[in-house]
C-alpha positions in Angstrom: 100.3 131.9 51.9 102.9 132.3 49.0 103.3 135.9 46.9 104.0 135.1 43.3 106.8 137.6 43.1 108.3 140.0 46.4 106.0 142.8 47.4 106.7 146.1 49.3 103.4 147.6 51.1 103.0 151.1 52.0 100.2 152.2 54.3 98.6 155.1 53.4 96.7 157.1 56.0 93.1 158.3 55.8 91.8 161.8 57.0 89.9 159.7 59.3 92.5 157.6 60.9 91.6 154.7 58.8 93.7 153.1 56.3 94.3 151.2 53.4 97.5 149.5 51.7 99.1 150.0 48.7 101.0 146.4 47.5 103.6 147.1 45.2 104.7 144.0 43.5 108.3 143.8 42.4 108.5 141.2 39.8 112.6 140.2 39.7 112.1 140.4 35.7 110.1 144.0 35.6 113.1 146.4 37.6 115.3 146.7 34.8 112.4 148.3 32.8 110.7 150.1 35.3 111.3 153.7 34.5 108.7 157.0 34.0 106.7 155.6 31.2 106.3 152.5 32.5 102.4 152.3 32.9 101.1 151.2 36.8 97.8 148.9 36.5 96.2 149.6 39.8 94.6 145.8 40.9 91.3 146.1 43.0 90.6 142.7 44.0 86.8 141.5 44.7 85.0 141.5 48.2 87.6 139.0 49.6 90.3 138.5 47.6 94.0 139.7 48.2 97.4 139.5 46.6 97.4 135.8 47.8 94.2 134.3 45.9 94.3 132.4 42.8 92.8 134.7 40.6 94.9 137.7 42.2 98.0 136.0 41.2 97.4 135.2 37.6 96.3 139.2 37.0 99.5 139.8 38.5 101.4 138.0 36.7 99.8 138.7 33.3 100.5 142.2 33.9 103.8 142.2 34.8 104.5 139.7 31.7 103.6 142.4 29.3 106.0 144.9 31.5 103.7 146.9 33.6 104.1 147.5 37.1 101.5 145.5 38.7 100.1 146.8 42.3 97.5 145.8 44.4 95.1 148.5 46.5 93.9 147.1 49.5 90.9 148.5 51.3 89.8 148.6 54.7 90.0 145.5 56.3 91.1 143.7 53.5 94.6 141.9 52.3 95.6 142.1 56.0 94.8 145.9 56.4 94.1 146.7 59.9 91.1 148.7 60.8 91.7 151.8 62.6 88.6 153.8 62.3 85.1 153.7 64.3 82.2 154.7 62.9 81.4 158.3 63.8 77.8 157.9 65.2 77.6 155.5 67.4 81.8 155.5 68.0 81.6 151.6 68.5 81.6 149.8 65.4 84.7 149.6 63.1 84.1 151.5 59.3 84.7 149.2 56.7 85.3 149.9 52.7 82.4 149.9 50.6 81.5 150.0 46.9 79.3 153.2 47.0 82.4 154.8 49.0 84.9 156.6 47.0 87.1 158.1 48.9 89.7 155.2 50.3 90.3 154.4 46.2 90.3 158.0 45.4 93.0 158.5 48.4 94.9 155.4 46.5 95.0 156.3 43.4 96.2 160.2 44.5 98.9 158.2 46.9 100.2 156.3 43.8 99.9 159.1 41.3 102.3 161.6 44.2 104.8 158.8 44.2 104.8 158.3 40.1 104.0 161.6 38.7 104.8 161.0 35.5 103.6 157.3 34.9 100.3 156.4 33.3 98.4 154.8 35.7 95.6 152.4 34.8 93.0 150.4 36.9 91.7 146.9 36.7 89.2 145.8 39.5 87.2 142.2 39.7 83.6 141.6 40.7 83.5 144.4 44.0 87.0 145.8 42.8 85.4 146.1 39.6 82.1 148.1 41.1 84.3 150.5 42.8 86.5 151.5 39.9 83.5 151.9 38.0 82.0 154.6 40.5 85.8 156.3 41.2 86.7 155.8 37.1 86.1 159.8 36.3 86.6 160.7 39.4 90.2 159.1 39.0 90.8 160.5 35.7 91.0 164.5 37.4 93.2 162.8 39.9 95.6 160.6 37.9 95.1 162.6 34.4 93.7 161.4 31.4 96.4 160.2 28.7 94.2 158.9 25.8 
């Protein structure tokens, strides 16, 4: 598997010792504009899809060509994210990411707005990325601020 441009991942720890991974993409081209008002789209790819599938790479790279930083949420299980959490009941099978769970992209977008404070932050999610930004969009907003 080939990245379209170099990528940095941080993994960002759950309050219950799960986690997800925040991909920032470092397009060669972007870091000599990159700066506090440069806005952040937040990528939340679909039930499968990662920083390495087709349609992943040509968001990514139409973001960063009109000179935002492009970066990639990763849930659960997903893009190579280990799971580290069981489930609390029956303390046997793994907890996965879901769209009617909030609070793994809540925790990602708080993670990304700490490390930024002062960048707009957007979000642009397809087909199950899509559903989850949906149910976290207001939700985000009181996190991330509202600028518009």
């Amino acid at each position: 598997m080939e990245d379209v441009y170099p990528c940095e991942r941080d993994i960002v720890k759950l309050e219950d010792g799960g986690q997800i991974a925040i991909d920032w993409i470092q397009p060669p081209e972007l870091d000599k504009f990159f700066n506090k008002r440069t806005p952040i789209v937040v990528f939340l790819p679909g039930l499968t899809g990662d920083r390495f599938c087709q349609y992943s790479k040509i968001i990514i790279k139409e973001i960063a060509y009109r000179k935002f930083k492009p970066v990639i949420l990763n849930h659960r299980g997903c893009g190579y994210t280990q799971i580290t959490t069981r489930n609390l009941i029956s303390n046997s099978l793994a907890r996965f990411y879901s769209a009617a769970t909030i609070e793994d992209t809540r925790a990602g977008f708080e993670y990304i707005h700490k490390k930024y404070p002062e960048n707009p932050v957007y979000g642009v999610g397809v087909s199950m990325g899509g559903t989850i930004l949906g149910n976290v969009s207001n939700l985000v907003k009181l996190v991330c601020g509202s600028r518009g």
